[in-house]
N, C-alpha and C positions, 0 to 999 in steps of 0.2 A: 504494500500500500504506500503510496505515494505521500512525502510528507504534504504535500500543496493541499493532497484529498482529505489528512487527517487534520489538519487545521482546520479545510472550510466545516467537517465535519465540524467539531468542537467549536468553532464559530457562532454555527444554528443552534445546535444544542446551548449555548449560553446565550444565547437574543430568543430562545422559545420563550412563548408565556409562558409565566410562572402559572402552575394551576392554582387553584382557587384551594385546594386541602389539601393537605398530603399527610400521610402516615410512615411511622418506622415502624418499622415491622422486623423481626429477627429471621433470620435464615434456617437454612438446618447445619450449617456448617457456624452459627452462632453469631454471625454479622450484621449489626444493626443497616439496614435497607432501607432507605425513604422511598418510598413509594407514591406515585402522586393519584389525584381521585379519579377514580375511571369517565367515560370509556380511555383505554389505552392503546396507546400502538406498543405488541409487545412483538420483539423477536424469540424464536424457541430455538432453544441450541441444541436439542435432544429429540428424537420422534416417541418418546414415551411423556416427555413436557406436552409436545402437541396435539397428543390423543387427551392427556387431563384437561389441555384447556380446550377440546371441543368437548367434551364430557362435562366440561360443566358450563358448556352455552356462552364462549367467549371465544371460539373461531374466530368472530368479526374481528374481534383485537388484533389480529395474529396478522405483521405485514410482513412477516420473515421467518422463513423455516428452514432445514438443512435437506440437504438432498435427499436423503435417505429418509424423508418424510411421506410416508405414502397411507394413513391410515390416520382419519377415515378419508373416502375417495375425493374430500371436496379440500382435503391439505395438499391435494398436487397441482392448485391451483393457484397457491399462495407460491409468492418471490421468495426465489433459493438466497440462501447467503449459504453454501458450503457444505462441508461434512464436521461432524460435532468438534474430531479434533485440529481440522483445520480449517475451522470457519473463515471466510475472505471480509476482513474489516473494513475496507471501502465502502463493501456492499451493508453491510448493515450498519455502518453509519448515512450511508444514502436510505434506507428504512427509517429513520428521522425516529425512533423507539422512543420510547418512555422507561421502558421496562426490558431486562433479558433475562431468560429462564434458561439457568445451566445444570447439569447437575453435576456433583462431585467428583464422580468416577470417570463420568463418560466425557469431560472435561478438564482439557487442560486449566491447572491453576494459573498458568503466566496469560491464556485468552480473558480471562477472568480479569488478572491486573490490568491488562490494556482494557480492556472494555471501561474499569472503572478510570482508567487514567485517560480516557475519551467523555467523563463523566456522562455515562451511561448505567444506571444502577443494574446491576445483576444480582441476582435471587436466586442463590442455589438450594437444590436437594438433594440428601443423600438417602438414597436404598439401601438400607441394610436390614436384612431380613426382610418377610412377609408383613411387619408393622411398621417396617420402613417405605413400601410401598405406600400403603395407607396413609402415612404418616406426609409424604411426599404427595399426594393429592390435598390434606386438606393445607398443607403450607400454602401450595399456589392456590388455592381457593380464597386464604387470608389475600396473599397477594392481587389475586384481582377481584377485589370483595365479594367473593363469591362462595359466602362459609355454608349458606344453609345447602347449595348445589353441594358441594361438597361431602357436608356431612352423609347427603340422602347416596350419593355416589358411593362411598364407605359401607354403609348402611348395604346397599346392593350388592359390593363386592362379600362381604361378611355374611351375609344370609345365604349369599350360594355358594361359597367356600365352605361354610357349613354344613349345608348339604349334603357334598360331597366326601366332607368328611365322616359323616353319619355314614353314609350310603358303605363308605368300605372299613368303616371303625372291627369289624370283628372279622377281618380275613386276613389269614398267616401274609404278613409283608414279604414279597420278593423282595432279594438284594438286586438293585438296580443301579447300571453304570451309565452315568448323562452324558453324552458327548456332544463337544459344543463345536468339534470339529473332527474329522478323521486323518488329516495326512498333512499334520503329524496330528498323533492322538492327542486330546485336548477334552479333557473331563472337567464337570463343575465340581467342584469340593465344598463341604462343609462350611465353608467360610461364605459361600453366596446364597443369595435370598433363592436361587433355586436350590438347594437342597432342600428347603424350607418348605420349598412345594412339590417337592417328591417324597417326603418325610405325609405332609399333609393327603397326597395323594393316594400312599395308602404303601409307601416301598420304603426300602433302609438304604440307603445312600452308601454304596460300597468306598466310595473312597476317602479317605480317612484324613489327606495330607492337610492341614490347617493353615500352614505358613505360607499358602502360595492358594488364591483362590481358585485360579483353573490350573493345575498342574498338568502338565504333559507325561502322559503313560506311556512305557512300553510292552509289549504285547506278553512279555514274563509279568509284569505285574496286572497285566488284564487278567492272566490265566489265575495266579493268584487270589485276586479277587472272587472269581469264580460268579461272575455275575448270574442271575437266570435271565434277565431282562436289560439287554442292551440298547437307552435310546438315541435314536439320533437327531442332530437339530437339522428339520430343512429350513437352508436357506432359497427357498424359491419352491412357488408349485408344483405338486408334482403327488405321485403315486403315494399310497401310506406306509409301504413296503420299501427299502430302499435296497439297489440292487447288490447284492453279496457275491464281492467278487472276491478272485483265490485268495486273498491274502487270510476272509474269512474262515473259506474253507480249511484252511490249513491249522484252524486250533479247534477241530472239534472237540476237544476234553470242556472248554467252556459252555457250561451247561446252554448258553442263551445261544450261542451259534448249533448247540448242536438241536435243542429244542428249535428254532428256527425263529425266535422270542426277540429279532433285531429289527425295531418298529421306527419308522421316522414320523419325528413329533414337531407340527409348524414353528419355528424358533423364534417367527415374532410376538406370537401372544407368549412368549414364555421368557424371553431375555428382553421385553420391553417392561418395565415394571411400572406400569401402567393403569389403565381402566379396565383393563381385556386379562387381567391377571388372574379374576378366578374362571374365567373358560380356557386358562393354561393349564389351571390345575387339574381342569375337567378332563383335555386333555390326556395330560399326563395318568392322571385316573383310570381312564376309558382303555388305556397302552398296558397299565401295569397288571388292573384289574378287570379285563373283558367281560369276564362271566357274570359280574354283576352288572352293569350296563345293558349289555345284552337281554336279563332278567329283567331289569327294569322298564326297558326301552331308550332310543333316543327321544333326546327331547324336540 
């Protein structure tokens, strides 16, 4: 970005009207935030920010999303500024914001300093865990005063996470390996909000490593683990079966290759920690435990 661009940016930005109220508000990373009174022009640096704030009836807001924003279908209508970690600052200082929604993880900390050193206030959230999810909806609901949407959002995620957790509460849990990539092998571990929803889905999360949230396996410690249920994240459409080539065939002692129990699971209602969170765990549910589903019906 061009220094001429980032001036005239920061130019506009201090000759906007002041608004009429504003509030501080704290963050989830603990940062006091002034926040001015809506409506606002907010940019989302995240496509799981952009699913909350159409879920809670503030798409209108939204004059800048990142590429990789594609849900629901009416956010790929909205001006790109980029991909989360390398957002293009020109472009969302020409978005003239009010407001930026970043979240912790999925954002660099030093985009975050320029943003504020462009005085452009950014609002982050962090996911950590399944309460962190939650907990990350009704943040940005304070932030675009949007609590009581919010709250009932919440409210809908929990009543049918619940559900689901009833529905498989008494059936022996498979040990289950999440994979969030194949080549190279790349598992969720215990330390992310998806174990939380494999855990809840009704399976025991075979891998153990703590100190590294997606650790990378090698196929001696797949064997080890001894998964029954191997799942895989697709990234893109496509069949629910994913195709098992020799590298699988070559460990049948693993129970899940040799039962044929290797299921691909959509990976954006499940690593967007989002609105769409408890149909990931529905999901994942439906993968680990068919037979009840099946019993019951789909919905």
């Amino acid at each position: 970005m061009s220094r001429r661009a980032l001036l005239t940016g920061i130019l506009w930005l201090l000759l906007a009207a002041a608004p009429a109220q504003a509030a501080t508000i704290t963050d989830m990373l603990g940062r006091p935030v002034t926040v001015p009174d809506g409506p606002l022009r907010v940019v989302s640096l995240a496509p799981s920010l952009t699913e909350i704030v159409f879920a809670l009836g503030r798409g209108d807001w939204l004059v800048g999303v990142t590429d990789f924003c594609d849900y629901p279908p009416e956010a790929r209508s909205k001006p790109r500024v980029g991909g989360p970690m390398t957002p293009d600052l020109e472009r969302v200082v020409r978005a003239r914001p009010d407001l930026a929604l970043a979240t912790a993880d999925g954002n660099p900390r030093e985009t975050l300093a320029q943003l504020a050193r462009l005085h452009i206030p950014v609002f982050a959230v962090k996911a950590e865990g399944y309460a962190g999810i939650l907990g990350s909806a009704e943040a940005v609901g304070r932030a675009l005063r949007a609590e009581r949407e919010a709250a009932a959002l919440v409210q809908d995620i929990q009543d049918r996470v619940a559900a689901i957790r009833r529905a498989v509460a008494h059936r022996v849990r498979p040990r289950v390996l999440y994979l969030v990539w194949t080549d190279p092998l790349i598992a969720a571990g215990p330390a992310t909000y998806i174990h939380d929803l494999i855990e809840m889905a009704g399976g025991e999360n075979v891998v153990r490593e703590r100190s590294v949230p997606y650790p990378r396996l090698n196929w001696e410690e797949v064997v080890g683990a001894a998964p029954e249920v191997i799942l895989v994240a697709s990234h893109r459409d496509g069949p629910d079966r994913p195709s098992i080539g020799e590298v699988w065939r070559g460990w049948p002692s693993v129970p899940a290759v040799r039962s044929g129990r290797i299921i691909a699971v959509p990976g954006d209602t499940i690593h967007r920690p989002g609105p769409r969170v408890a149909e990931g765990v529905e999901r994942l549910a439906r993968a680990i435990h068919p037979e009840v589903f099946t019993r019951i019906g789909a919905r």
